[in-house]
Every structure is written in structure tokens, then in C-alpha cells.
C-alpha positions as a printed NumPy array, in Angstrom:
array([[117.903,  97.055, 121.478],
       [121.323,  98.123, 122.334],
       [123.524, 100.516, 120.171],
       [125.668,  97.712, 119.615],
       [122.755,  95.778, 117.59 ],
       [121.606,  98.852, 116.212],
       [125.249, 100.205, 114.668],
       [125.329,  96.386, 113.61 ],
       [121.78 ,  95.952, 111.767],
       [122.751,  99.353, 110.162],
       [126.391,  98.136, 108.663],
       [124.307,  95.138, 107.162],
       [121.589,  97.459, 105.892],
       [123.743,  99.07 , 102.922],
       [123.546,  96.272, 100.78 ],
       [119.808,  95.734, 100.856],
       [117.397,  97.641,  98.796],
       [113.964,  98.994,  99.42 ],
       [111.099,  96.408,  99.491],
       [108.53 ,  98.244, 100.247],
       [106.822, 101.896,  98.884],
       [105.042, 104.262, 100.325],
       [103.506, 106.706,  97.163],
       [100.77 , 109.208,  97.35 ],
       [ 98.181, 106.57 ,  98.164],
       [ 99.811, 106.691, 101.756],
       [ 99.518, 103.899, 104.425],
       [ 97.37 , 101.133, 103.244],
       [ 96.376,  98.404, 104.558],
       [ 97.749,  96.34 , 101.564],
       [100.85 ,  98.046, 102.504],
       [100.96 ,  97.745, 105.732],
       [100.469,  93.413, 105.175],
       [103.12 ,  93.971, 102.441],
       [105.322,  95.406, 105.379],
       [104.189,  92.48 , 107.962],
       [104.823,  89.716, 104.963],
       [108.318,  91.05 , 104.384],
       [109.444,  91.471, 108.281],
       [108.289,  87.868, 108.202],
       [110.611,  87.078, 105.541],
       [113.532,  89.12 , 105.874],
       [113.752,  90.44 , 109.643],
       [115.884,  93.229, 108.598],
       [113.871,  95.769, 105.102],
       [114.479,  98.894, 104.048],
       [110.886, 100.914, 102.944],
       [110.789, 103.761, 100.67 ],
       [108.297, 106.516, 101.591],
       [107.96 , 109.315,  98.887],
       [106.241, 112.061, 100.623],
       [106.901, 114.983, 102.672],
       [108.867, 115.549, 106.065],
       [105.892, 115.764, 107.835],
       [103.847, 113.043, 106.521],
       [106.736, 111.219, 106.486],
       [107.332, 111.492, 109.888],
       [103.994, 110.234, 110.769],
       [104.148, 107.567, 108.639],
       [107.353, 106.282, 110.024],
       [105.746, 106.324, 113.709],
       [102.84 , 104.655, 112.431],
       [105.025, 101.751, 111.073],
       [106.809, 100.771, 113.483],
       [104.041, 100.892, 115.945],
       [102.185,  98.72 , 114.21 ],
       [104.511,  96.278, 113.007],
       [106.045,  96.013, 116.55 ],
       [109.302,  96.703, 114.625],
       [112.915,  98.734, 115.587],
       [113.8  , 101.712, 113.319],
       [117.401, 101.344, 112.606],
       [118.094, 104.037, 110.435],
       [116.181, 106.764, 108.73 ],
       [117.413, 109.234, 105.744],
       [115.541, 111.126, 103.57 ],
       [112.921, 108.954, 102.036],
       [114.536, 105.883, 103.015],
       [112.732, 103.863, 106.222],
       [115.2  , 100.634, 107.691],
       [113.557,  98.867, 110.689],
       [113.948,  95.352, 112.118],
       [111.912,  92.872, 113.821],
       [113.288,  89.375, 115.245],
       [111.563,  86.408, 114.058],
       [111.927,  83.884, 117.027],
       [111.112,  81.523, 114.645],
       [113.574,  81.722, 112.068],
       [116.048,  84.177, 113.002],
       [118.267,  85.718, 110.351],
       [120.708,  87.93 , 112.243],
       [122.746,  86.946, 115.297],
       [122.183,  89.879, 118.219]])
């Protein structure tokens, strides 16, 4: 994804709030589906993770690799990544 898309997504991302959390239980697997589900959904979510830098950190790789998803944007607890639906495609790139 270009910067272009990226400085794009992240303008749109403002206005939407968190759909997902990330608490002390940590990655799930119901989590991770909840992720999946709303990537589905919404192409574009925002995913709080309330932990520390580090764990944070790995928890942000480990999201996106799985979910086949961009990051966007990422400040302080606050995940926003993106992944096209080629079925139903909510943003124009």
C-alpha cells in the first residue's frame, strides 16, 4: 500500500472508534475471530490493546500477521489496520 492510501485510510480513521479490546486475557482466539468478523465487516477498525509497550508490540505484529491486514496507524494503546474486502469494498484506493 502506497503512502497515498495509507495518509488516506488514516484521515478517515478519526471518526471511527475502537471495535475491538485487547485486556489482560491477551490474544485469544475469540478475539482474534472477533478481529477477522469485523475486517469482514468494516475493512477499515480501530482495536484497543491495554497492555504494555512490549506486549503491545507483539501483539500488534501478531495481528496483522494473522489477519493478513495493513497497520495504518498506531498510538499508544490504540491499533488501526485495514484489509480490502474484494468482495464488498468500502473504501476507494
Amino acid at each position: 500500500m502506497n503512502k497515498n492510501a495509507i495518509k488516506y485510510l488514516r484521515g478517515i480513521s478519526h471518526n471511527i472508534k475502537p471495535v475491538v479490546m485487547v485486556a489482560d486475557k491477551g490474544l485469544t482466539e475469540n478475539v482474534m475471530n472477533e478481529i477477522d468478523i469485523a475486517l469482514d465487516k468494516h475493512e477499515l477498525i480501530k482495536i484497543k490493546i491495554r497492555t504494555d509497550r512490549e506486549t503491545r508490540n507483539q501483539f500488534i505484529s501478531e495481528i496483522v500477521n494473522q489477519t493478513n491486514s495493513e497497520q495504518i496507524h498506531s498510538i499508544g494503546q490504540t491499533l488501526t489496520i485495514f484489509r480490502r474486502n474484494p468482495k464488498n469494498p468500502q473504501y476507494e484506493i
